[in-house]
N, C-alpha and C positions, 0 to 999 in steps of 0.2 A: 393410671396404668403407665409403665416404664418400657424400653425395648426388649427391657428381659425378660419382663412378662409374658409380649407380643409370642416372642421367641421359644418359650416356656408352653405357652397354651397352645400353639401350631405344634409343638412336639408330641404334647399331651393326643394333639384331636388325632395326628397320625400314627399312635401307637392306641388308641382306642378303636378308632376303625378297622386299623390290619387285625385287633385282635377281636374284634367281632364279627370278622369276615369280610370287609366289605375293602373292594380296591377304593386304591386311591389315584386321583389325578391331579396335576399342578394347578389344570383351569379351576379343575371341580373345587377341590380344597381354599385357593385362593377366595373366589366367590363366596364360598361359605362363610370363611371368614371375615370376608368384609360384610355380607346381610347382616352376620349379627353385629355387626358397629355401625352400621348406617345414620345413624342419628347426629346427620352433618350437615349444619346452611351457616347462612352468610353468604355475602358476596364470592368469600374464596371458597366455596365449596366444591369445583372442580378442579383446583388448584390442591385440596387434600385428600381429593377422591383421586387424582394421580398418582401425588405422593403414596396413600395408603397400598391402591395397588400395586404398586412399583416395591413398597416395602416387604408386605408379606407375601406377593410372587417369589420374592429372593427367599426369604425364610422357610416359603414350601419349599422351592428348589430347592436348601439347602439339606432339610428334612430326607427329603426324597431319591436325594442324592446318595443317602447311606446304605441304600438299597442296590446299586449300581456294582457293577463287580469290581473287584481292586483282590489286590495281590496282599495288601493292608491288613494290619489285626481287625478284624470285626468287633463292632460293638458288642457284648452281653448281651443288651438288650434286644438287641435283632435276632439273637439264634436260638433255636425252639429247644425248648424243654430238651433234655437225652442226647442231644446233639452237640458236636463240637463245630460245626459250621455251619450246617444245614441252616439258611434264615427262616426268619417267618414267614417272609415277604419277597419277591421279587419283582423286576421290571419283565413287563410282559404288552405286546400289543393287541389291542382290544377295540374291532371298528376302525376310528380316526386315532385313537389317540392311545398314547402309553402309560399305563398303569401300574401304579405296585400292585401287584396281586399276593394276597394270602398265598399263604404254599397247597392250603387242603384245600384250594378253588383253581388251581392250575390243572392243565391235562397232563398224563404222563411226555406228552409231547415237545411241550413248553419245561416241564422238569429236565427231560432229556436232550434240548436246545440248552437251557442255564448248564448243566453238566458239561457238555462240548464244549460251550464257553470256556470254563473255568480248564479243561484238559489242552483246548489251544494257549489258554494265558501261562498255563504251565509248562509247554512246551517251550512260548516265547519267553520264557524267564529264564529256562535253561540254558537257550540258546545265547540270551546275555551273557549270563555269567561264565559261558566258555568264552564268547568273545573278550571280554575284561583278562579272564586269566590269561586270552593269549597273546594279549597288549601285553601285561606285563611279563611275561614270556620272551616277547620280542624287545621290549624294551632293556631287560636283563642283559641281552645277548647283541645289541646294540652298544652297550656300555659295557659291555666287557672285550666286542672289537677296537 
């Protein structure tokens, strides 16, 4: 087994879980992952039970992170059937901890929280992009006093 692989089968487990329903978490996931590779001794065997968790913690988080809102083209893969952005999956809190959640196990609630989200981020992007034009505005009229 290679890092790509590592990297490859954490992607696999979290696009087989959101699409069977089930959230996901960094702890949960990570853990998972490392039960089934457990088959570690020797003297250094805390020394790669670190390494390991340290490795595929990041790999989840990095998985997990594509779920996260951005302004970014969305992957394909994350956006449901008939939809041009709608995800599968979102981050949502649950108890202690924050979850991707499936879209058809959210309440309309949590749907209508991610929708605000995305109507403030689009608000703050407008509000860039007049600031930018009026830098260059001022700056225009700078160089031409």
């Amino acid at each position: 087994m290679d890092i790509k692989q590592i990297k490859t089968d954490i992607e696999k487990l979290v696009t087989q879980k959101i699409d069977s329903g089930q959230p996901v978490a960094m702890s949960w996931l990570t853990q998972e992952v490392l039960n089934d590779h457990s088959d570690i001794t020797g003297e250094d065997v805390d020394f790669y039970i670190v390494c390991a968790r340290y490795y595929v913690s990041d790999q989840v988080k990095r998985q997990i992170k594509k779920f996260e809102p951005s302004t970014a083209e969305q992957d394909g893969q994350l956006v449901m059937d008939g939809f041009d952005h709608l995800q599968k999956a979102y981050p949502v809190e649950r108890g202690e901890e924050r979850v991707i959640m499936p879209v058809w196990k959210m309440t309309d609630k949590e749907l209508e929280d991610r929708a605000l989200e995305y109507d403030a981020m689009a608000h703050g992007c407008i509000a860039h992009a007049e600031d930018i034009r009026r830098y260059i505005e001022q700056r225009t009229l700078e160089k031409e006093a």
